[in-house]
C-alpha positions, 0 to 999 in steps of 0.5 A: 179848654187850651187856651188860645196861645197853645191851640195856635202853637198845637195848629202850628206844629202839626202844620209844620209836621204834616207838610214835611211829611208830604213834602218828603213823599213828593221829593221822593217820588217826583224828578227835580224840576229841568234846568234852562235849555234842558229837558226835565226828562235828561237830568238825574234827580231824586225821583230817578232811578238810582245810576251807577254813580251812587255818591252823586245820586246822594249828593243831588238828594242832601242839596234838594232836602237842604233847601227844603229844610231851610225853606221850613225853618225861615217859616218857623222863625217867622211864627216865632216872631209874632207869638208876641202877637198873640198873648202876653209873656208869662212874665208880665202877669202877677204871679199867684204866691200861695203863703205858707202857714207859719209855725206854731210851737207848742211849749210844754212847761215840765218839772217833776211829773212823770204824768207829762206822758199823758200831755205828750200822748194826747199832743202827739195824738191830735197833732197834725203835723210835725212841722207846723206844731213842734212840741219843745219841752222846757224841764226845771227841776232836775227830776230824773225820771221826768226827763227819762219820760221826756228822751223816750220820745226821742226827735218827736219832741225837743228836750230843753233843760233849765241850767238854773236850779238853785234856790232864789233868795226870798223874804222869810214870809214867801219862804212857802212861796219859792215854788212860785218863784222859780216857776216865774224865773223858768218861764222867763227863760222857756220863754227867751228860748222859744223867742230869742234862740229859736226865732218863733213868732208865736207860741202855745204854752202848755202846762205838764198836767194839761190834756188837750181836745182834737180840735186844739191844733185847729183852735189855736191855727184859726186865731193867729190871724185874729190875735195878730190883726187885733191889738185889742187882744194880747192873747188865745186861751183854751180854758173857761174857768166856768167850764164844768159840766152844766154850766156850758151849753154843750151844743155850742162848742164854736162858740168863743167869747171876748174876755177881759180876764187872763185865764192860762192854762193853755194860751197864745201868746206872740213874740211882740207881746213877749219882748213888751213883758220880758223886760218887767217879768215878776220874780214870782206869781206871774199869772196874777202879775199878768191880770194887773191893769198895767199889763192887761193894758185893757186889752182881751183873751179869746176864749172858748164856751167849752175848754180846749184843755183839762187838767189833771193835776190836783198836786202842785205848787198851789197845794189843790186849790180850787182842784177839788171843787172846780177843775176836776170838773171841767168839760173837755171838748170832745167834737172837732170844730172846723175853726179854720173854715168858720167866719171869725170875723165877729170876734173883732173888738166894736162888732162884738162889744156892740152885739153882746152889750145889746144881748147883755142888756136887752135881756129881762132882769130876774132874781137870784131865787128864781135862777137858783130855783129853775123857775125862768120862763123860757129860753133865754138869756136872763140877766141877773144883777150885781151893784157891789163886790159882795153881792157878786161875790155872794151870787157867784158862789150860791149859783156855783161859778168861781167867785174870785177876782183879780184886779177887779176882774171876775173870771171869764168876765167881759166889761165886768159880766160873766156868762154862763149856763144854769139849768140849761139857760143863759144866765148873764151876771151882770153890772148895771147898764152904763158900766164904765171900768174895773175897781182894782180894789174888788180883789 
């Protein structure tokens, strides 16, 4: 349906035409009307017949057109002086501004693994869009072969390059460790790249030997809004470090979890968080820095109940650690998850401490022997118990969950309790009820 404005201007136009349509009819079929004293029939006019003064006939019939004409358009200008009447001008209504959606780089930290074509691959595979997810890969070390991988992707990828190659001095007994350092200082400088010269509000970063799920793209678009609205949270991961095949619940592949332990590999991190870091960034390690109370600052990662990454890379700095046992055996999300479209909202800090302590706590305390045995009656969840760093230590690795902490933090653990699947059950590990905080010295 018009609106009223345009069905009086509709009105109004076909009015105008049809009575000039007329009107051209009845001036050419009718005689001018008599002048005074005279007979209408003595006087030669539009409706008469053509004389032998032919410029005159013409003159007479342009002086009746023009009156008419200027008749018309006195009556025009006065329908265009009460429009105002009818409805407010457009410029007085709020205009509707659709925002755009900001983009999101993706940071691939490369080195010398030719196997970054199947990063790329799966990147460029499930990639939306050009625009709004551009892959920058930052290369150290200099590999040829690596970088020739790199430039056959030509402009579907930006090619930056560590200009810093040289050793860094470092005491004799981290001789072993320089990788570690020169993997910090690259970061450092990838980092500064996407931020300081490329003036980026957020960004992915991506190690070389990750692959990621088709809804990677959409995980991480739907939690910006989360991460930048909540300063309890300083980042967005893709991994669960408990993630393997049977310890998650694979019909829960929307559900994502608080956690207070910094887990990588594939995480979001804003431009804010990174100007607070960059001037303090650790010369070496900077995975365990970041899970040190003085950078945590008791705030959160998001994380997923099923991995958004894997990562295929058993050869590294870290020589395989945990990668045989552990990694190798991470379940990949494969079912796209619309996280855009879904409510959000549950993940907000006092909605969801206060959900999950009650789920946490309200479930029936059982034994080890019983988890570890399948002989738990009914759905769950279940929580089992630990008092002290050994006994988690010792439940975590019996019930085949990774059993390390940083700073006191367990992996994927949330006010100190860790979630996960045993036999097809929810299994919270928990401290007892009225845990306050963290022991640094549990490391």
């Amino acid at each position: 349906m018009l609106p009223k404005r345009g069905s009086l201007i509709l009105c109004g136009t076909f009015l105008f035409v049809t009575w000039n349509a007329i009107l051209v009819l009845l001036l050419w079929g009718r005689p001018p009307p008599g002048e005074p004293g005279k007979p209408a029939g003595e006087h030669k006019g539009v409706g008469e017949k053509p004389t032998n003064d032919v410029v005159g006939d013409v003159l007479r019939m342009a002086d009746t057109f023009e009156a008419e004409l200027e008749m018309q358009k006195q009556i025009l200008l006065q329908i265009q002086n009460h429009q105002s009447l009818w409805e407010p001008p457009n410029r007085d209504r709020p205009k509707v501004v659709v925002p755009r959606q900001p983009a999101i780089p993706i940071l691939v930290i490369a080195c010398n693994r030719v196997t970054v074509r199947r990063c790329l691959d799966k990147l460029l595979q499930h990639r939306p869009s050009a625009e709004l997810y551009p892959i920058i890969v930052s290369q150290d070390c200099g590999h040829a072969e690596t970088a020739d991988v790199i430039r056959s992707y030509g402009d579907q990828v930006t090619h930056l390059k560590q200009p810093d190659l040289s050793d860094i001095a470092v005491q004799p007994q981290h001789k072993k460790f320089q990788g570690y350092y020169k993997i910090s200082r690259h970061y450092r400088w990838a980092l500064n790249q996407v931020f300081k010269t490329l003036s980026h509000s957020s960004v992915v970063i991506v190690e070389d030997d990750l692959e990621v799920a088709p809804d990677f793209f959409e995980y991480f678009r739907a939690l910006l809004p989360l991460l930048k609205s909540d300063p309890s949270l300083w980042c967005v991961s893709a991994w669960n470090d408990n993630g393997r095949e049977g310890y998650v619940d694979p019909g829960k592949a929307n559900l994502l979890y608080r956690t207070d332990f910094f887990p990588g590999l594939g995480w979001m991190l804003l431009k804010e968080v990174w100007e607070e870091l960059e001037p303090k960034w650790p010369t070496s390690f900077w995975d365990d820095w970041m899970r040190q109370p003085e950078q945590r600052r008791n705030r959160a990662c998001i994380r997923p109940e099923i991995s958004r990454t894997l990562t295929f890379g058993r050869q590294g700095v870290s020589l395989g650690q945990f990668y045989d046992k552990y990694l190798r055996y991470i379940k990949l999300n494969a079912e796209f998850v619309p996280f855009t479209k879904l409510d959000l909202s549950y993940l907000k800090e006092e909605t969801y401490r206060k959900v999950f302590e009650k789920e946490v706590y309200s479930a029936p305390v059982v034994k080890y022997e019983d988890v570890k045995q399948g002989q738990l009656k009914g759905p769950g969840p279940f929580r089992l118990q630990y008092s002290s760093k050994d006994s988690f230590k010792i439940l975590a690795k019996n019930l085949g969950i990774m059993d390390d902490l940083k700073s006191g933090v367990p992996r994927t653990g949330y006010n100190g309790v860790v979630s996960f699947i045993s036999r097809g059950q929810r299994i919270y590990l928990a401290p007892p009820p009225g845990w306050t905080q963290y022991d640094s010295t549990w490391s």
